[in-house]
C-alpha beads as a LAMMPS data file, in Angstrom:
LAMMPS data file: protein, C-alpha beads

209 atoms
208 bonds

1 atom types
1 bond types

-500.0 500.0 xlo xhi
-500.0 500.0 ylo yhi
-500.0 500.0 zlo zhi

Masses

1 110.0

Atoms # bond

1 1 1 -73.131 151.201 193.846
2 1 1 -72.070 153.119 197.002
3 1 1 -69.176 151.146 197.975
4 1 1 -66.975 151.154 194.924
5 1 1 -65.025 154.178 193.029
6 1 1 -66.424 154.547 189.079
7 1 1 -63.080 153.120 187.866
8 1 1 -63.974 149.936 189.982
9 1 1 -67.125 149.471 189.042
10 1 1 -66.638 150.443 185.205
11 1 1 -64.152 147.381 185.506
12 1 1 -66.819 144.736 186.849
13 1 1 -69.464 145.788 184.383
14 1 1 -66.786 145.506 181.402
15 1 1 -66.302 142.135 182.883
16 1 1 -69.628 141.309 182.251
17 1 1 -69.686 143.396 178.932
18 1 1 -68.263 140.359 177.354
19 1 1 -71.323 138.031 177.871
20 1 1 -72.852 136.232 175.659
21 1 1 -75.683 136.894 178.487
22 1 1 -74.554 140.370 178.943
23 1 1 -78.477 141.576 178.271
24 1 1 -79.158 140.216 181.362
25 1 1 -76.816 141.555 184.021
26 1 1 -77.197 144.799 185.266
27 1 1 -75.014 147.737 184.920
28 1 1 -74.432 149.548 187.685
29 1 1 -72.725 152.986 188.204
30 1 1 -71.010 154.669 191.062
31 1 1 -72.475 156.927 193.487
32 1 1 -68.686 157.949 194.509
33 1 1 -66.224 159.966 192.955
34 1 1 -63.433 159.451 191.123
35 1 1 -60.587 157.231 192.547
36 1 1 -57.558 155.968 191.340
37 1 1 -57.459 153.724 187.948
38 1 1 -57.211 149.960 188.262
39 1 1 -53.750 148.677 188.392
40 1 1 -52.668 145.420 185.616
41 1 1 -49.628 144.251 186.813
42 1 1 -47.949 141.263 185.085
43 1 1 -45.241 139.214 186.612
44 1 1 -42.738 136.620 185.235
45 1 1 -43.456 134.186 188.370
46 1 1 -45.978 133.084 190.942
47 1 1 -43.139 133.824 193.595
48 1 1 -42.336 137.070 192.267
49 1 1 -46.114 138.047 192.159
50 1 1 -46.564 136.995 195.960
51 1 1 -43.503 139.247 196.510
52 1 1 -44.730 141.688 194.234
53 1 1 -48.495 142.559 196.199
54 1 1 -46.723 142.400 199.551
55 1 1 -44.637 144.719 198.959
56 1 1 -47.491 146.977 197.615
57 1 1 -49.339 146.416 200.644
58 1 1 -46.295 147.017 202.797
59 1 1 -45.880 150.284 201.144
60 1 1 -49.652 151.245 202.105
61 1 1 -49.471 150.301 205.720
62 1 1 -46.100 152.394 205.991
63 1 1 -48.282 155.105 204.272
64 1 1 -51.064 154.541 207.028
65 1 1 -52.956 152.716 205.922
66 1 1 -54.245 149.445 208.413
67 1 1 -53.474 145.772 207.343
68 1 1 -57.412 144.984 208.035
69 1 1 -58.361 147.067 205.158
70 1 1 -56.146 145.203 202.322
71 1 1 -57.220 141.819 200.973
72 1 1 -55.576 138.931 198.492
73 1 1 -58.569 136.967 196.654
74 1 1 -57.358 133.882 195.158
75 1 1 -59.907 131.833 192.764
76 1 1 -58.438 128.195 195.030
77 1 1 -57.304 127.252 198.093
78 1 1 -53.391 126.021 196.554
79 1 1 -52.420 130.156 195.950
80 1 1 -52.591 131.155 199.428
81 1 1 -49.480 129.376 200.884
82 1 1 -47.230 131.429 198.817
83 1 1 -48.802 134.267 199.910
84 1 1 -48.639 133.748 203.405
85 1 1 -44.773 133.444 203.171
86 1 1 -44.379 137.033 200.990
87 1 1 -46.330 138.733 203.555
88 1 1 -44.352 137.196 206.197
89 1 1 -41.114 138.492 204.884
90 1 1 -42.587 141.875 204.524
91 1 1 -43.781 141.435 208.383
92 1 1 -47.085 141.851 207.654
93 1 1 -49.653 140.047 210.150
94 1 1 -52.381 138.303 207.849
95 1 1 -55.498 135.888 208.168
96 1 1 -56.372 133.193 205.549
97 1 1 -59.916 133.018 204.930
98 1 1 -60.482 129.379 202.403
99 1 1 -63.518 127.965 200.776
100 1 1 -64.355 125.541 203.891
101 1 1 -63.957 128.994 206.454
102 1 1 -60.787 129.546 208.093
103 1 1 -57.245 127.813 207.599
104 1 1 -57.399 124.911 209.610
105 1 1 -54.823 122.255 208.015
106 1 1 -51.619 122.831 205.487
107 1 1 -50.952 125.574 207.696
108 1 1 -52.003 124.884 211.129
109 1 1 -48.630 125.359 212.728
110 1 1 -48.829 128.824 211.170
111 1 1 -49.034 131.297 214.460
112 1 1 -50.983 134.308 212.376
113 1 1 -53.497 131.283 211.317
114 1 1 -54.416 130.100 214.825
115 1 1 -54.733 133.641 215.840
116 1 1 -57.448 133.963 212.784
117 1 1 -59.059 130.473 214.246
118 1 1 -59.228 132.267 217.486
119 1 1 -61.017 135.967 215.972
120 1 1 -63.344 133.264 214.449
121 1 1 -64.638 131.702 217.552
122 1 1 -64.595 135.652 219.010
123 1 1 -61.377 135.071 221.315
124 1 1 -59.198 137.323 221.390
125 1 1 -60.664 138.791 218.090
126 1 1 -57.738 140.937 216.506
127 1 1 -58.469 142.572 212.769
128 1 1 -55.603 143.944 212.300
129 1 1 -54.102 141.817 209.708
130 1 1 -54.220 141.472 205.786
131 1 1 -57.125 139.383 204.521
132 1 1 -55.737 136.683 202.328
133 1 1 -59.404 134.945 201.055
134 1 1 -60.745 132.917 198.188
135 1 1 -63.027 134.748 196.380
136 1 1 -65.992 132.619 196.913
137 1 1 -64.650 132.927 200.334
138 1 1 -65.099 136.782 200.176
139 1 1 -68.806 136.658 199.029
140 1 1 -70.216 139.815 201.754
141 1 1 -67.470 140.975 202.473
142 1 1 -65.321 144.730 200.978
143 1 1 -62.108 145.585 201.557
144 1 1 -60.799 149.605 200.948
145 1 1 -57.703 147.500 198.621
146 1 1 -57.971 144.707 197.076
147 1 1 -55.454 142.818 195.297
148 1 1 -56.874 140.199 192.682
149 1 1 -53.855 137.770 191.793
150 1 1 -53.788 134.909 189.507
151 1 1 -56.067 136.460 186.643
152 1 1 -54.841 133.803 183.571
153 1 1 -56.015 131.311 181.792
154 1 1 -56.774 127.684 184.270
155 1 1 -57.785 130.098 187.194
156 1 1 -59.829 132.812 186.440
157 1 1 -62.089 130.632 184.784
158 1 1 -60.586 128.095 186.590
159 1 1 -60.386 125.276 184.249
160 1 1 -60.656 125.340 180.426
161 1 1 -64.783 125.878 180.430
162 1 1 -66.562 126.759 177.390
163 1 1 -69.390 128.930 176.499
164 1 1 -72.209 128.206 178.976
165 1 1 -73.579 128.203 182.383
166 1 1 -70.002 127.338 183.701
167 1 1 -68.373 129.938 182.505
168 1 1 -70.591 132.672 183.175
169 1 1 -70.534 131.137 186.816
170 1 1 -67.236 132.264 186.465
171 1 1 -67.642 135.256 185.347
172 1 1 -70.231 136.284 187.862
173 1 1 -67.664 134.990 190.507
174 1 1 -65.165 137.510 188.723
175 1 1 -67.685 140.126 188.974
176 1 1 -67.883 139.421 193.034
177 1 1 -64.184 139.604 193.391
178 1 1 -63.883 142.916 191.315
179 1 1 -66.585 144.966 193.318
180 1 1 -65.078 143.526 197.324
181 1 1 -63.000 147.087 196.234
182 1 1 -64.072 150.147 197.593
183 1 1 -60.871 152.622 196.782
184 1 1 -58.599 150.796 194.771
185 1 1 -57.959 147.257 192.940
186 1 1 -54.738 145.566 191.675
187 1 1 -55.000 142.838 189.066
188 1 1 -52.709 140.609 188.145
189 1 1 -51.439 137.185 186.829
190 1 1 -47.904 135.381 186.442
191 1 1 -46.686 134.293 183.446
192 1 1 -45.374 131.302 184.420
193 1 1 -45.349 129.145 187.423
194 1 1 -41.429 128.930 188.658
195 1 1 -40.250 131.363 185.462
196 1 1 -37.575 128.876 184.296
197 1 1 -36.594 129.272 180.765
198 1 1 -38.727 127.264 178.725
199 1 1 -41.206 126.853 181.001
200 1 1 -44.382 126.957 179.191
201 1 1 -46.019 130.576 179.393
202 1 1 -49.494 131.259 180.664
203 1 1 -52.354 133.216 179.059
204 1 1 -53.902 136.081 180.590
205 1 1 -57.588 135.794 181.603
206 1 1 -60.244 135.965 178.743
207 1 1 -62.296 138.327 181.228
208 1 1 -59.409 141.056 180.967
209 1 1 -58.170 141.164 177.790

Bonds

1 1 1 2
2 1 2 3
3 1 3 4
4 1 4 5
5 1 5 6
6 1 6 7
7 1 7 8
8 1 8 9
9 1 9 10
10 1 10 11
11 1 11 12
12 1 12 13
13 1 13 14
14 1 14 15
15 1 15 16
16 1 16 17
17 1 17 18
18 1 18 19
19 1 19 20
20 1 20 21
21 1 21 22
22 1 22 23
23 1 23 24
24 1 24 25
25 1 25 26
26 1 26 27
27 1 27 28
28 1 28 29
29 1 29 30
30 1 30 31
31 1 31 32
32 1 32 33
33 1 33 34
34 1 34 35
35 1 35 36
36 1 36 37
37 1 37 38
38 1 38 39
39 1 39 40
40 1 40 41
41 1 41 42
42 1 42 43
43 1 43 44
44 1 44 45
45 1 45 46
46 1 46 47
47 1 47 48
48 1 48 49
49 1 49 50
50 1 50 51
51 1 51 52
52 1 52 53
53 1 53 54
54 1 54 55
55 1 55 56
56 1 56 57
57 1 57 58
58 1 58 59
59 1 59 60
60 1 60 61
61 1 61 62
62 1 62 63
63 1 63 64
64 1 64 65
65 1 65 66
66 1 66 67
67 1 67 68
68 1 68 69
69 1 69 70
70 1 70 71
71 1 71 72
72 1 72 73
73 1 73 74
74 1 74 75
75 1 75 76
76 1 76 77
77 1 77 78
78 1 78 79
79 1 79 80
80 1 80 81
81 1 81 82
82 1 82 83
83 1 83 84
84 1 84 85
85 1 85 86
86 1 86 87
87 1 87 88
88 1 88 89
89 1 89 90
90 1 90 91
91 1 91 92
92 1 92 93
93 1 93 94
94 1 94 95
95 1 95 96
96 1 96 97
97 1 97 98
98 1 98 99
99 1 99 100
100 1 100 101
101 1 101 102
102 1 102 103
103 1 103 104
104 1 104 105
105 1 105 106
106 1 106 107
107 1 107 108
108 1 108 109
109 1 109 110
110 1 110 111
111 1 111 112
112 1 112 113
113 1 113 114
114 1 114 115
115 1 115 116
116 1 116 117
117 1 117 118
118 1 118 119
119 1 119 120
120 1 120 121
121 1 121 122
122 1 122 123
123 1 123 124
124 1 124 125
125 1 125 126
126 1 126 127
127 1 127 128
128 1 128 129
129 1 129 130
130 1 130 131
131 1 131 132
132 1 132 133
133 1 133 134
134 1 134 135
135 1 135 136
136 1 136 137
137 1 137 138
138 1 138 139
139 1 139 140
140 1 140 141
141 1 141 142
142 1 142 143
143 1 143 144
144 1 144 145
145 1 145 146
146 1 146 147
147 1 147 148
148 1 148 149
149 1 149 150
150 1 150 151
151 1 151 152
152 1 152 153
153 1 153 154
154 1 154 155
155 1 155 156
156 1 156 157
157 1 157 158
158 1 158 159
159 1 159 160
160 1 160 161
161 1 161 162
162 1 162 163
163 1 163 164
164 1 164 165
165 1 165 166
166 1 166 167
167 1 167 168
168 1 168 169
169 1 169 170
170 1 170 171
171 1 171 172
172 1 172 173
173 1 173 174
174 1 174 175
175 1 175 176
176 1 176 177
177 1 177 178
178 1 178 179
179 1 179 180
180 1 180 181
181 1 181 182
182 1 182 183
183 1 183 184
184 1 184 185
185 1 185 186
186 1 186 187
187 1 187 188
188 1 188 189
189 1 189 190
190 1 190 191
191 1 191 192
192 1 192 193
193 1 193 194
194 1 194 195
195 1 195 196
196 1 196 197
197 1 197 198
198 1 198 199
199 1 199 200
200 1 200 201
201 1 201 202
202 1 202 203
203 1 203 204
204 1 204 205
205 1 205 206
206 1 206 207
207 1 207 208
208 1 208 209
């Protein structure tokens, strides 16, 4: 692997470490050298998540680093509203990439998602925002940061799958998100949806335990 730091890539293959299938799947090592360790971040809501990776990337692009080379991979569509308005409030220009191509309904009347319908169709084309994708969405593409969000239980695997070919689908589609990361990678999950008191607590993903 050229693209991805060691620490990166050590994290994808202990994703697939795990198999039952793990004979199978190749185990690749880096060509680079060493980065910075993969960041596990848990948070006690959905909201405070969103706010949470903004802010991270807002403290990267004040560091120099350029919007275009951060990305959000969600495993569906529904995470990437909430994402939108955290990156707003940190006034951070953004595209939404979704499993059908770009964001053309919930949030049509969203300025920053027109402007991505435009760069699609090669008018006007302007990169220079944060990538907020699904990960099958992301499939070809890399990103120098990459911010993996929603890693529990229902997600990533989405649904409750057993052992079989569907979950090792997702696992292979957890593998794809892991290595869009050349320098760095940020995972993380919520552990609960609105974090009211008693609301019932989520489990973090079986692939990163």
């Amino acid at each position: 692997d050229y693209r991805s730091t060691p620490q990166i890539v050590n994290y994808a293959n202990r994703v697939l470490a795990a198999s039952p299938q793990r004979a199978d799947y190749l185990k690749l090592s880096s060509e680079r050298s060493k980065g910075r360790r993969v960041t596990e971040t848990i948070y006690g809501s959905d909201w405070e998540e969103a706010q949470g990776v903004a802010t991270r990337i807002r403290k990267l692009v004040d560091a120099g680093e350029s919007p275009a080379d951060c990305a959000i991979l969600t495993r569906v569509n529904a995470q990437q509203k909430i994402l939108c308005k955290a990156l707003g409030e940190q006034h951070l220009r953004y595209r939404v990439r979704r499993d059908s191509g770009w964001q053309n309904s919930a949030l049509s009347d969203d300025a920053q998602t027109r402007l991505a319908m435009l760069e699609a169709l090669g008018v006007g084309a302007d990169l220079s925002g944060v990538t907020i994708s699904t990960i099958h969405a992301s499939k070809g593409l890399e990103f120098k940061h990459v911010f993996l969000i929603g890693c529990s239980e229902g997600l990533i695997p989405y649904g409750a799958p057993q052992e079989g070919e569907v979950l090792e689908e997702e696992r292979r589609l957890m593998y794809v998100a892991v290595t869009r990361a050349e320098d760095t990678l940020d995972v993380s999950y919520a552990r609960t949806r609105e974090g009211n008191e008693g609301e019932r607590a989520r489990r973090v993903s079986r692939f990163f335990r």
